[in-house]
C-alpha positions in Angstrom: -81.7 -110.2 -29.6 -85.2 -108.8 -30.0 -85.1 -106.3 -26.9 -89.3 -105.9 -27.1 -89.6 -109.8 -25.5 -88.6 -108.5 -21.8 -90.3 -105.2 -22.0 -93.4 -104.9 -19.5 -95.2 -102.1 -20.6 -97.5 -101.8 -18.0 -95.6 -99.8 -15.1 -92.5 -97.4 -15.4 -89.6 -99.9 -15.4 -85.9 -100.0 -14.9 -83.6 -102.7 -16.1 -80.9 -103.1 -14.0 -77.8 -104.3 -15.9 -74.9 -105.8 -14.1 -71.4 -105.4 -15.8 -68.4 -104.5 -14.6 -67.6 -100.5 -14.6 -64.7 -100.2 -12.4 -63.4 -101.3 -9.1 -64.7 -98.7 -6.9 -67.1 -99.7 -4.0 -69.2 -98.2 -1.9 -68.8 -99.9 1.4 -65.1 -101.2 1.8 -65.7 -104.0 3.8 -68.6 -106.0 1.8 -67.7 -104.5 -1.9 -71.4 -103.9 -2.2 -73.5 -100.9 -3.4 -76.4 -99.8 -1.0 -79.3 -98.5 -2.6 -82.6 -98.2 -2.1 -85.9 -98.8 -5.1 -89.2 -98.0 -4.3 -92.3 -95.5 -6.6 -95.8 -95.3 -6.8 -96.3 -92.5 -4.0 -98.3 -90.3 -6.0 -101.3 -90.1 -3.1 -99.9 -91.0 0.3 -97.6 -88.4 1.3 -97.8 -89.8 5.0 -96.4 -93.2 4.2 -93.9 -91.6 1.2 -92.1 -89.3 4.1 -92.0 -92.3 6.3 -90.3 -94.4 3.5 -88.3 -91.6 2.9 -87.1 -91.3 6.1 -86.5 -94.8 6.5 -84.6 -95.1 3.0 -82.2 -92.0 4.3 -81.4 -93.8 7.5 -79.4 -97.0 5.9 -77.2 -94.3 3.8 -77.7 -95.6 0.4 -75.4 -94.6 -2.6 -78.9 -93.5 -4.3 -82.3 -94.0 -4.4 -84.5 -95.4 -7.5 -87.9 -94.2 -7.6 -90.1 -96.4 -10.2 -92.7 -93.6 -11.3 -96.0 -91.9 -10.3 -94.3 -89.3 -7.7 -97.6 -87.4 -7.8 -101.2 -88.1 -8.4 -101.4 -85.0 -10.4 -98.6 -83.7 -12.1 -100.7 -80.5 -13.5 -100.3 -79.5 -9.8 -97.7 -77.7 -8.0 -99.0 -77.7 -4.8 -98.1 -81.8 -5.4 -94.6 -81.0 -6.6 -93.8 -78.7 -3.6 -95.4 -81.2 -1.6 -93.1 -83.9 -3.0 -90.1 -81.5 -2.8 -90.8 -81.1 1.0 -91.4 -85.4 1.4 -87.8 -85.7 -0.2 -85.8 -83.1 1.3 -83.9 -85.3 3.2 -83.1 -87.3 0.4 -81.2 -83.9 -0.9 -79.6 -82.9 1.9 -78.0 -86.2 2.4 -76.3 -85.9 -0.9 -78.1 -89.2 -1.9 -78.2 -89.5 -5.9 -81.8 -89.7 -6.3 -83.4 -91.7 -9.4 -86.9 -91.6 -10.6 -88.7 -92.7 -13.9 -91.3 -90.8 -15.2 -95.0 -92.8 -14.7 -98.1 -92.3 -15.9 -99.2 -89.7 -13.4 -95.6 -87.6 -14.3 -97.3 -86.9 -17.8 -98.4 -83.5 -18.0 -98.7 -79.5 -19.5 -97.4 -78.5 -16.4 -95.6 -81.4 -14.9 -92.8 -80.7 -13.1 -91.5 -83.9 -13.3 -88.7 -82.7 -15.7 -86.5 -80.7 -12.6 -86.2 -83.8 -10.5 -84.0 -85.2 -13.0 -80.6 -85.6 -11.6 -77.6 -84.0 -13.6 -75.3 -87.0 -14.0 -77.2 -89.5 -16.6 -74.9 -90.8 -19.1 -77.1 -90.9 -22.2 -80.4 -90.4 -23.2 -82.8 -88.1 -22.1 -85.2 -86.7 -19.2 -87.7 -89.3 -19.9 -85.7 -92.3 -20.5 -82.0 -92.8 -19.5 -79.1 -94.5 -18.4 -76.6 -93.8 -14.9 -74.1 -95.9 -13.8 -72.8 -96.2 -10.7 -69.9 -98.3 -9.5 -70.1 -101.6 -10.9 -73.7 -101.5 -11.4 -75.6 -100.4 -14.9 -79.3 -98.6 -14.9 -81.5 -98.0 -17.6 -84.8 -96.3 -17.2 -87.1 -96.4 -19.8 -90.4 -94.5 -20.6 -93.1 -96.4 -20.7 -95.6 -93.1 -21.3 -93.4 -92.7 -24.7 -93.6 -94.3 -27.9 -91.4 -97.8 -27.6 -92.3 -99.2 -31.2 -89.3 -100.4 -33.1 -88.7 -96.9 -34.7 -89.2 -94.7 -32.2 -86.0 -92.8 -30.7 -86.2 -94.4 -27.2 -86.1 -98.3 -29.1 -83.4 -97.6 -31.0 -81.4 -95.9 -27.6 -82.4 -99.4 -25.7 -81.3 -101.5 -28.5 -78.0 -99.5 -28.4 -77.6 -99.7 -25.0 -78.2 -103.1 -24.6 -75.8 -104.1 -27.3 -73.5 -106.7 -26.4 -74.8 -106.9 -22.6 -77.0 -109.7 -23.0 -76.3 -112.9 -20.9 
């Protein structure tokens, strides 16, 4: 399979990849995982903290954030900013999950210490975390994705023998 044909290069992406990991589940009585997927807060932090806040209250197993935390990612005052917005998300033990966008590139971008610890491959910028039965791949769309580049030839082996 030629993995470039369902790449959309215009926004950070995840593909989500359903397989089955294991039999654990998150809420006993469905057998489904809760989480939550939302991104592109880089300049409202009024509406981010409300989303936030509203993600926190259904007690997800984690949170997916799809890129562009900050408008600025040169600035700390914008990290510390989006530190304070998603406090809540850290004190509730909620995995949190963001891809890098094109407002995370930077000299100073702090974009690199919101990484959770637990990916399973890859790297800061483009990665994989699985949880329960469910199979995430984040991918860097602000790095080269050309057939020789490092993060193709992680997809490609990634992807091998999960298509439908």
């Amino acid at each position: 399979m030629d993995i470039r044909r369902g790449i959309t290069l215009q926004i950070s992406l995840l593909i989500v990849l359903f397989a089955s990991f294991g039999s654990a589940q998150s809420d006993k009585n469905s057998g489904l995982s809760r989480f939550v997927i939302y991104g592109d807060t880089r300049t409202n932090q009024k509406v981010h903290r409300k989303v936030v806040l509203a993600a926190v209250e259904q007690h997800p197993d984690f949170i997916v954030q799809t890129g562009d935390l900050v408008a600025n990612s040169n600035s700390a005052a914008q990290w510390r900013n989006f530190d304070r917005i998603i406090e809540p998300v850290r004190k509730s033990n909620i995995g949190y999950y963001p891809a890098r966008g094109n407002h995370d590139v930077g000299k100073r971008s702090k974009y690199a210490e919101e990484m959770p610890a637990s990916l399973h491959s890859g790297n800061i910028f483009y990665y994989r975390f699985d949880i329960q039965n469910l199979r995430f791949l984040a991918l860097d769309t602000e790095s080269d994705l050309s057939v020789k580049s490092g993060q193709y030839k992680w997809l490609e082996k990634e992807t091998q023998g999960r298509q439908n």
